[in-house]
C-alpha positions as CSV (number, residue, x, y, z in Angstrom):
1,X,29.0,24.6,-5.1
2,X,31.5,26.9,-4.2
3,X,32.5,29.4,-7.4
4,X,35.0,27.7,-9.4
5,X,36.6,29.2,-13.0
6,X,36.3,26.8,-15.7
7,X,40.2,27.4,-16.3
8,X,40.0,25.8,-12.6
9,X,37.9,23.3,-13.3
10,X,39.7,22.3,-15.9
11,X,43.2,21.7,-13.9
12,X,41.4,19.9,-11.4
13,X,39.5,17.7,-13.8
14,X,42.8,17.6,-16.3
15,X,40.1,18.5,-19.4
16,X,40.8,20.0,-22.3
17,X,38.0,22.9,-22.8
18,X,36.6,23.1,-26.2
19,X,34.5,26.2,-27.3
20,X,34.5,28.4,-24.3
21,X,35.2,31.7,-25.0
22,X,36.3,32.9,-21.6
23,X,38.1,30.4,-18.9
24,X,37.6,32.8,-16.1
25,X,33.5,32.5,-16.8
26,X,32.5,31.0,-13.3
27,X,30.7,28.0,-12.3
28,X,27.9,29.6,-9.8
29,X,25.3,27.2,-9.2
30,X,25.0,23.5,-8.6
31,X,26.8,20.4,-10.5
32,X,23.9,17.9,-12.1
33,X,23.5,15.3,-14.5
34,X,19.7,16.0,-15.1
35,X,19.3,19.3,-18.0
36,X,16.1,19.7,-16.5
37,X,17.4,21.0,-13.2
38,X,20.0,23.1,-14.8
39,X,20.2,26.7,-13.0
40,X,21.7,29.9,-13.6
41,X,25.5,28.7,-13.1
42,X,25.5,25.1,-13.5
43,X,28.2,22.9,-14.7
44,X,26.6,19.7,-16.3
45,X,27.8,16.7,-16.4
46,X,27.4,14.2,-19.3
47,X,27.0,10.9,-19.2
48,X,26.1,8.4,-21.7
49,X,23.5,6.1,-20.0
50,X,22.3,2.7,-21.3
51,X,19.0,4.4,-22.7
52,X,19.8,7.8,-22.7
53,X,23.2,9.9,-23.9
54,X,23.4,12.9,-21.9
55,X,25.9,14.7,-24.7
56,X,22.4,15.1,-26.5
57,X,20.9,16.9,-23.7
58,X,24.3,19.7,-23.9
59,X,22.5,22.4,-26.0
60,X,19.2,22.6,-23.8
61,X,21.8,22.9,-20.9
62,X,23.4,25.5,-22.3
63,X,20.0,27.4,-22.9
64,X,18.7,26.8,-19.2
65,X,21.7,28.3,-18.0
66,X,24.4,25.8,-17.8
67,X,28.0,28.0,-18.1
68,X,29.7,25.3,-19.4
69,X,29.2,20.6,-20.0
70,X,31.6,18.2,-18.5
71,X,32.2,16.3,-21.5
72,X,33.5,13.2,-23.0
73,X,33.4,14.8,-26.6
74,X,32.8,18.4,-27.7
75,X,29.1,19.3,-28.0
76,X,29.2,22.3,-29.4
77,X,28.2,24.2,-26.5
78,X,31.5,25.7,-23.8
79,X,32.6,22.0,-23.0
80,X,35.5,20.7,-20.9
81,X,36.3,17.4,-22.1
82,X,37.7,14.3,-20.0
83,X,38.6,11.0,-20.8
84,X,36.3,10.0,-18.2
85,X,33.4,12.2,-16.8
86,X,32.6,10.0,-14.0
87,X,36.1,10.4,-12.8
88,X,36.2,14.0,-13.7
89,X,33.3,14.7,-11.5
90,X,35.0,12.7,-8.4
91,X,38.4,14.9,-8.8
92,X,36.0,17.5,-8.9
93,X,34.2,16.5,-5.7
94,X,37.4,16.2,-3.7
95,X,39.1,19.2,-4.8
96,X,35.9,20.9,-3.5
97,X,36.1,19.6,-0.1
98,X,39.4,19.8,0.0
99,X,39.0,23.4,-0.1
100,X,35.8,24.1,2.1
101,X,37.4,21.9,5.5
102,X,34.1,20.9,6.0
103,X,33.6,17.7,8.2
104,X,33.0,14.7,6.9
105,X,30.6,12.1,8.1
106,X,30.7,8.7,6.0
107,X,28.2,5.8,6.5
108,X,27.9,2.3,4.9
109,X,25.6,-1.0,5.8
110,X,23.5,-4.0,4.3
111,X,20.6,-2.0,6.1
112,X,19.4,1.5,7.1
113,X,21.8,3.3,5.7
114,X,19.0,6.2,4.1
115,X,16.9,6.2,7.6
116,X,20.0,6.7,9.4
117,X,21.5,9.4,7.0
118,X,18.2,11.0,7.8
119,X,18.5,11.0,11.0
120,X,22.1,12.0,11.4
121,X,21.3,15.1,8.9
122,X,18.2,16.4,10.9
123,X,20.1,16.2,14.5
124,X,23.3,18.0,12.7
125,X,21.2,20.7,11.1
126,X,20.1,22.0,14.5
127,X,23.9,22.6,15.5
128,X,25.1,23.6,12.2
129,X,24.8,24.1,7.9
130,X,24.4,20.5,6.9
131,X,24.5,18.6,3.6
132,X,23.2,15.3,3.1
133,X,22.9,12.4,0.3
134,X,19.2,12.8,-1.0
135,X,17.9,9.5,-1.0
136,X,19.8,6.7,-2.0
137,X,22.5,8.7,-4.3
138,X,25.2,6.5,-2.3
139,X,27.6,5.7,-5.7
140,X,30.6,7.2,-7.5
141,X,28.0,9.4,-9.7
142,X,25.5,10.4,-6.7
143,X,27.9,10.7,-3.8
144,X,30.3,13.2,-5.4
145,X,27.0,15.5,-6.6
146,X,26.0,15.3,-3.3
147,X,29.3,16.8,-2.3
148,X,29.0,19.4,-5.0
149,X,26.5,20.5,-3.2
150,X,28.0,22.0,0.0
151,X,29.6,25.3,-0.2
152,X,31.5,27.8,2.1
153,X,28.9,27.6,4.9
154,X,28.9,24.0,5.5
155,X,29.6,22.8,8.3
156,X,29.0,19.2,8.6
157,X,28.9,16.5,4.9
158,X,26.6,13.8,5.2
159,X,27.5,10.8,2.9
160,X,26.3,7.6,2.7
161,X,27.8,5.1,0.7
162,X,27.3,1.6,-1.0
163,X,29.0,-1.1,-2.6
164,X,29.0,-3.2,-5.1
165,X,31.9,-5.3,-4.4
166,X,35.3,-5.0,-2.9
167,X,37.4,-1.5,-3.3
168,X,34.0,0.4,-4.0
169,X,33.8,2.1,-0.6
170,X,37.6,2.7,-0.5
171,X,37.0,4.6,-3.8
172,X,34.0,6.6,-3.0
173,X,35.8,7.4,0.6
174,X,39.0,8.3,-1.1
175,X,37.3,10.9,-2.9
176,X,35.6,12.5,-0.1
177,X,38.2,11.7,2.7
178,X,35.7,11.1,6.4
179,X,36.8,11.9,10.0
180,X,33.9,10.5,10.6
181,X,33.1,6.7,9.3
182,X,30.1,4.7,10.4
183,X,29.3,1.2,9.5
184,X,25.8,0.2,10.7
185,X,25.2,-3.7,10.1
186,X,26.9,-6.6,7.9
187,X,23.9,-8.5,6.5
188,X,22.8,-10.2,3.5
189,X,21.7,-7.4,1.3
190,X,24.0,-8.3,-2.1
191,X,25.3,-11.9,-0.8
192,X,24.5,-13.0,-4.5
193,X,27.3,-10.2,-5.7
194,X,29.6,-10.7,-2.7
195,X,29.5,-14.5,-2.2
196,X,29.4,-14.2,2.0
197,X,28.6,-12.1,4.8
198,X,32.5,-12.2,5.6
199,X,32.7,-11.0,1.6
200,X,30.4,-7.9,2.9
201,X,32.3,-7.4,6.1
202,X,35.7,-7.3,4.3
203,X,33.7,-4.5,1.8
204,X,32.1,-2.3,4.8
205,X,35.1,-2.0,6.6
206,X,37.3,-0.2,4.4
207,X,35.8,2.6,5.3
208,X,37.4,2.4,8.7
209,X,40.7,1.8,7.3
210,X,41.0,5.4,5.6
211,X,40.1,6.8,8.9
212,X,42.9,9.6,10.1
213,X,43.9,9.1,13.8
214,X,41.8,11.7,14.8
215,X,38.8,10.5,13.1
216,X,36.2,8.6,14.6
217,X,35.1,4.8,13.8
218,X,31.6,4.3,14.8
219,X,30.7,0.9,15.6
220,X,27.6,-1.5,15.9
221,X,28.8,-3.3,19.4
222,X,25.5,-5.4,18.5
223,X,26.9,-7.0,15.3
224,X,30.1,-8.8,15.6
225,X,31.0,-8.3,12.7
226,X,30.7,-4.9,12.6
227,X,32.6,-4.7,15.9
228,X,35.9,-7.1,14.6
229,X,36.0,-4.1,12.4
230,X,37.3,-1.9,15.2
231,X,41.1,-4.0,14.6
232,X,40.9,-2.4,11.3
233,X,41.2,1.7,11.7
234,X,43.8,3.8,13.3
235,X,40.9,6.3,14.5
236,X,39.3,6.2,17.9
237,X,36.2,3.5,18.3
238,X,32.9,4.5,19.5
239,X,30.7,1.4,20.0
240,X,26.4,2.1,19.8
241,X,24.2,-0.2,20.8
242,X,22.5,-2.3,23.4
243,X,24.9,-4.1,24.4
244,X,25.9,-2.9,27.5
245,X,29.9,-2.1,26.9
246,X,28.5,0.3,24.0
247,X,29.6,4.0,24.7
248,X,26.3,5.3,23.2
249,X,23.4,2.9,24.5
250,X,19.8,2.3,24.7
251,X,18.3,0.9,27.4
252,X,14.7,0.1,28.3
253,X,13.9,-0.4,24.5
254,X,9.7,-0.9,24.3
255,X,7.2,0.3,21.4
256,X,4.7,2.6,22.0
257,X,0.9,1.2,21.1
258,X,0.6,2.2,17.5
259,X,4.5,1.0,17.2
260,X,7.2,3.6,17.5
261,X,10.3,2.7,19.6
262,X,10.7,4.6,22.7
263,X,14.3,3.7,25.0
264,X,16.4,5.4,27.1
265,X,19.7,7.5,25.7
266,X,22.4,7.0,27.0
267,X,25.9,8.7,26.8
268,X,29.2,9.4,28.2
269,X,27.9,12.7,29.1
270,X,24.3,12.1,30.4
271,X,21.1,10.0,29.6
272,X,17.7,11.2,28.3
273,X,14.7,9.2,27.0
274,X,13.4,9.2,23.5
275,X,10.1,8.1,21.6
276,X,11.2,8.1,17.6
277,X,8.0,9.3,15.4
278,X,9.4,6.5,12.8
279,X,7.9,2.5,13.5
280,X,9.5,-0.5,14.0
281,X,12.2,-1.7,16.6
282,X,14.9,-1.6,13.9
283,X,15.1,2.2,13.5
284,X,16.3,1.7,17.7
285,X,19.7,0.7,16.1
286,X,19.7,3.4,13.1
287,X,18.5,6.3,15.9
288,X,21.6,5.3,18.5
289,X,24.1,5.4,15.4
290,X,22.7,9.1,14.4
291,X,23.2,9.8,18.7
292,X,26.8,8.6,18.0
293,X,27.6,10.9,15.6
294,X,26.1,13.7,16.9
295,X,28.1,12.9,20.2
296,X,31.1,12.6,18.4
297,X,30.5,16.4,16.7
298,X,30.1,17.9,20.9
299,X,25.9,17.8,21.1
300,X,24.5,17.3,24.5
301,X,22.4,14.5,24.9
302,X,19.3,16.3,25.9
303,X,20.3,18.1,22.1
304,X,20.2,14.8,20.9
305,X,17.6,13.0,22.5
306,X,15.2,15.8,21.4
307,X,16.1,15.8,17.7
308,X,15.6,12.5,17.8
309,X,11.9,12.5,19.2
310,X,11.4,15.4,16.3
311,X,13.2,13.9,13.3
312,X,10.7,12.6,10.3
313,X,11.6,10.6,7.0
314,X,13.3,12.8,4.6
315,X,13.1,9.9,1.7
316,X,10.3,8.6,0.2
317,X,8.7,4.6,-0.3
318,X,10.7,4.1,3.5
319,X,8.2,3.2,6.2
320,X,5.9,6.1,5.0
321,X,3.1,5.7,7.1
322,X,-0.5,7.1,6.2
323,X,-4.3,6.8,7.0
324,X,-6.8,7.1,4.8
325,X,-10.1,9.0,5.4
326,X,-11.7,5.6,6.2
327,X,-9.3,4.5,9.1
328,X,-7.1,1.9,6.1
329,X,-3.1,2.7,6.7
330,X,-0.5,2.4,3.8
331,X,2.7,1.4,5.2
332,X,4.9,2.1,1.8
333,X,7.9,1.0,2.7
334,X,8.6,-0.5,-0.6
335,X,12.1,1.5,-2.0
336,X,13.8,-1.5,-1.2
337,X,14.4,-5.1,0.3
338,X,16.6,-7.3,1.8
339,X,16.2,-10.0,4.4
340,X,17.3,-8.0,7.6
341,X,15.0,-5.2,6.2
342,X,12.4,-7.6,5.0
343,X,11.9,-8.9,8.5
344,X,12.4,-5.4,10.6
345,X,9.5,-4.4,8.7
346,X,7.1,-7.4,9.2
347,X,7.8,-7.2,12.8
348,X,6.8,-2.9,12.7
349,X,3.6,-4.4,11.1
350,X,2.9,-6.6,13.7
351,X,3.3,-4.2,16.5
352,X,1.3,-1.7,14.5
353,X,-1.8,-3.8,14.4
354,X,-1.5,-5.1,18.2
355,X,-3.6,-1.9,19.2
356,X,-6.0,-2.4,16.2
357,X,-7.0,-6.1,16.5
358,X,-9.2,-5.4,19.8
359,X,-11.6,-3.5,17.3
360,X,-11.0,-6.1,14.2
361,X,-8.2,-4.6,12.2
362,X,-6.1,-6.7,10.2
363,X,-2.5,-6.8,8.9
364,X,-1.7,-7.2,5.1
365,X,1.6,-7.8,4.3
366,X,2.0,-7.2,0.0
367,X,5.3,-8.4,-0.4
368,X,7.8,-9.1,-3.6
369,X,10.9,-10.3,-4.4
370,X,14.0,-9.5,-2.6
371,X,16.7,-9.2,-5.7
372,X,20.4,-10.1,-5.4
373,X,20.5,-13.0,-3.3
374,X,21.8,-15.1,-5.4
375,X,21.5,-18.9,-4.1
376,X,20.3,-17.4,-0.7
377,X,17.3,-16.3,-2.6
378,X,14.6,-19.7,-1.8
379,X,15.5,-19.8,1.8
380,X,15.5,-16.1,2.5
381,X,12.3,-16.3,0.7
382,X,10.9,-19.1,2.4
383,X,12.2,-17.7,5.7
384,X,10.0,-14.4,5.1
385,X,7.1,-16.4,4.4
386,X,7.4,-18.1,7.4
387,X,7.8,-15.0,10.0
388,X,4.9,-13.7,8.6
389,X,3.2,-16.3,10.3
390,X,4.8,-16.8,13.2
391,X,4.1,-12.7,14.1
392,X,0.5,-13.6,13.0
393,X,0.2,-11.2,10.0
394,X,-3.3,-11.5,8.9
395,X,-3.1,-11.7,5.8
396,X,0.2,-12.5,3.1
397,X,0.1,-11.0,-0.6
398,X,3.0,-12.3,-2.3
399,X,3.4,-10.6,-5.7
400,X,5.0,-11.9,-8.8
401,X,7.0,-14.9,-9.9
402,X,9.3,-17.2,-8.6
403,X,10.1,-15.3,-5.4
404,X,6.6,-14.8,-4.5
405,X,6.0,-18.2,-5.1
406,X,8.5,-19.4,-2.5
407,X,7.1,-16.5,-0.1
408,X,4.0,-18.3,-0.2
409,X,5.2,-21.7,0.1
410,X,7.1,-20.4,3.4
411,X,3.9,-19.5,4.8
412,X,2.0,-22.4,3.8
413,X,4.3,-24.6,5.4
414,X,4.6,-22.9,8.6
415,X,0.8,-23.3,9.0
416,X,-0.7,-20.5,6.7
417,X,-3.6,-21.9,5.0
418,X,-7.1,-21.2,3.8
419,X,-7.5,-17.5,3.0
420,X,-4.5,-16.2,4.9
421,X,-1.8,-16.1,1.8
422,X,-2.8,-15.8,-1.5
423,X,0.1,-15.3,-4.8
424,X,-1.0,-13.1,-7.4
425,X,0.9,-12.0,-10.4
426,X,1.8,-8.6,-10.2
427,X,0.9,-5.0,-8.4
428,X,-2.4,-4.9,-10.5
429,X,-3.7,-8.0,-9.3
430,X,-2.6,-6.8,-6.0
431,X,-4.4,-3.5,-5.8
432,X,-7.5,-5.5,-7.1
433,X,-7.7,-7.8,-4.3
434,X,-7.1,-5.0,-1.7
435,X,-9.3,-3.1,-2.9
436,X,-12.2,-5.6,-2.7
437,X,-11.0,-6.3,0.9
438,X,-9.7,-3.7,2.8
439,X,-12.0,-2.9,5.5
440,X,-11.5,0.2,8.4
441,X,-8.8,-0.5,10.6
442,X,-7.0,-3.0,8.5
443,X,-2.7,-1.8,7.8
444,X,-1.2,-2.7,5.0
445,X,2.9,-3.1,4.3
446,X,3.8,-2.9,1.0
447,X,7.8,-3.9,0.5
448,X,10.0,-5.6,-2.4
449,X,13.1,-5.0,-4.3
450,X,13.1,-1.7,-6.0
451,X,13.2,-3.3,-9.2
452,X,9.8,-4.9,-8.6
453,X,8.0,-1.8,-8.8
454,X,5.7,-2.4,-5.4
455,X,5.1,1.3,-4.6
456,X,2.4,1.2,-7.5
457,X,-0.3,-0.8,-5.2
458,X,0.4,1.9,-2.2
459,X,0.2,4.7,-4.4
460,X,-2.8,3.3,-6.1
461,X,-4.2,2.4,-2.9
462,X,-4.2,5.9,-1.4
463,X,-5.2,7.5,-5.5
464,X,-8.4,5.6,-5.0
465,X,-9.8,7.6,-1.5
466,X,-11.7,10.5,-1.2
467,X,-10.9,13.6,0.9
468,X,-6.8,14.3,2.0
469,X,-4.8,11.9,4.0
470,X,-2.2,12.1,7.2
471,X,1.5,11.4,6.4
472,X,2.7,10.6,9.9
């Protein structure tokens, strides 16, 4: 962070500071909430958690190096107090990048939001000092640490954001005002919060509203939702897609024989071809978003097109793909789940084992529940269960309760029967069976809800091999 007083932060935060002995001490190093990645120079923030109260945590802080603790109560350590630290820490945030000019690029959607974040942040980081959300630190704590984080050389501020219902997005862009907003996809991903897909639109699209007329709104033209949205800003709309009206397009989309997506770029300034190292057709859509924004920020497409070939996944459990010594690949791609992303994934999984089948490789799908549906959740089930069959997935793991239960029963009643889906209870059962099964040349997807713990069985499957293994 930029080098802030604590008589500043103070005014900025409107705190009251309790036991420091000098208000021109500076704030140095970086804002967390964590005392265990307190530096030289922090400022920590305090929050008081369901399980844990971070006001406990204030003297260790102050012995690792923290200069002063955003506070809800004096803790006996130099304190600034607030009525409400997760406030304090958004005024904070904006005052910072109020300060530093740096430019803002927002992005929200029911899907990709982290992959395409990822991608934005490794094209813009060839052209200039970039910081991005780490993972999925998308809400009113985790986006305005993330912002904490740029300082005086910063060019470009990644931010993605989420929501949890109506005015979220409006708040978290409020505090870290875009020029830049980009709204991916309008899916089901928290239909069970919002209560409709039109619910979810209504929510995404406030982050074109607070667009200044010299921003940019960046579109999906292949979502119509997503596209009614351009009525809503007062910036300039870019359209990405593949449909063919969209300023940034892709054309010629194919996947290469172990699965990555390979098209054509193409821009208002030129066209070049990529091949992504990520898998699955759905990071086609994430990739020309990233090309927007880069084209928006004055990058050639040739600039573009070869970050893109280059870029990697910078957050873990997402598509991670690795082989094992004895020719088995982990596809961990189990951070999250939703129906859109649930599906995108099955149909990677397919086109990864296309090349393998000729020498008797098999496709596993290990798949849990998908939370937060509400009473979506046994069709969108059932519907998963289902497209595993019709994409002729080898074999269909469905893990835990209810939800796996209704997986299964999707892919028994499209025709799945004998051997090829099985339910088990949980991850345990689940590494058991693969590990009495697996064979060389067989890929595995493991995907669920975050909350159902999944990446155990890919973590557990790679634990149990000899020898190192190849992240591609």
């Amino acid at each position: 962070m930029i080098a802030l007083s604590l008589a500043e932060i103070a005014g900025i935060v409107g705190g009251q500071p309790y036991d420091v002995p000098d208000g021109s001490a500076g704030v140095t190093g970086p804002v967390v909430i964590d005392s265990r990645e307190v530096r030289q120079g922090s400022l920590f923030a305090a929050f008081a958690g369901e399980r844990v109260d971070g006001h406990d945590y204030a003297q260790r802080a102050a012995e690792a190096g923290a200069v002063a603790v955003l506070a809800a109560r004096p803790v006996g350590v130099p304190a600034i107090v607030v009525d409400d630290v997760v406030a304090a820490l958004g005024a904070l945030a904006r005052a910072v990048v109020e300060r530093l000019g740096t430019t803002v690029v927002a992005l929200t959607g029911s899907a990709g939001k982290t992959s395409t974040k990822d991608l934005i942040a490794q094209i813009l980081e060839r052209k200039a000092p970039t910081v991005w959300t780490p993972g999925s630190l998308n809400n009113e704590i985790g986006l305005p640490l993330t912002a904490l984080r740029a300082t005086a050389e910063t060019r470009h501020l990644v931010l993605e954001m989420g929501a949890r219902g109506i005015g979220h997005i409006h708040y978290l862009a409020d505090l870290t005002p875009p020029r830049i907003g980009l709204v991916l996809n309008v899916g089901s991903a928290h239909i069970g919060e919002f209560g409709s897909r039109e619910a979810i639109a209504q929510a995404k699209g406030e982050l074109v509203e607070v667009l200044p007329e010299d921003g940019a709104a960046i579109l999906n033209a292949d979502d119509p939702l997503v596209r009614a949205m351009a009525s809503r800003t007062k910036a300039r709309v870019v359209l990405f897609g593949e449909a063919p009206d969209a300023d940034v397009r892709g054309e010629n989309v194919r996947l290469t024989d172990d699965g990555r997506p390979a098209f054509a770029l193409h821009t208002p300034t030129g066209c070049s071809d990529v091949t992504l190292r990520l898998y699955g057709e759905h990071h086609v859509s994430n990739a020309l978003a990233a090309a927007a924004v880069a084209h928006e920020l004055g990058m050639s497409v040739t600039e573009i097109a070869d970050a893109l070939s280059g870029a990697g996944t910078l957050s873990r459990w997402r598509m991670e793909v690795t082989e094992r010594p004895d020719g088995v690949t982990v596809v961990n791609d189990a951070y999250n789940a939703n129906p859109e992303s649930m599906k995108a994934a099955l149909r990677a999984l397919a086109a990864m084992g296309k090349a393998r089948r000729a020498d008797g490789g098999r496709t596993w799908a290990v798949l849990g529940q998908m939370a937060e549906l509400g009473d979506a959740s046994l069709a969108e089930h059932d519907a998963v269960g289902r497209l595993a069959v019709r994409l002729n997935v080898s074999k269909l793991v469905a893990v835990g309760g209810r939800e796996a239960s209704w997986l299964q029963l999707g892919a028994y009643n499209e025709g799945s029967w004998g051997e090829e889906s099985v339910h088990v209870s949980d991850a345990q059962a689940a590494v058991d069976l693969l590990r009495s099964e697996l064979r060389p040349g067989d890929v595995v997807l493991v995907k669920a809800s975050r909350s159902v713990g999944l990446e155990k069985v890919a973590l557990a499957l790679l634990e149990t091999t000899e020898g190192e293994v190849a992240v591609r």
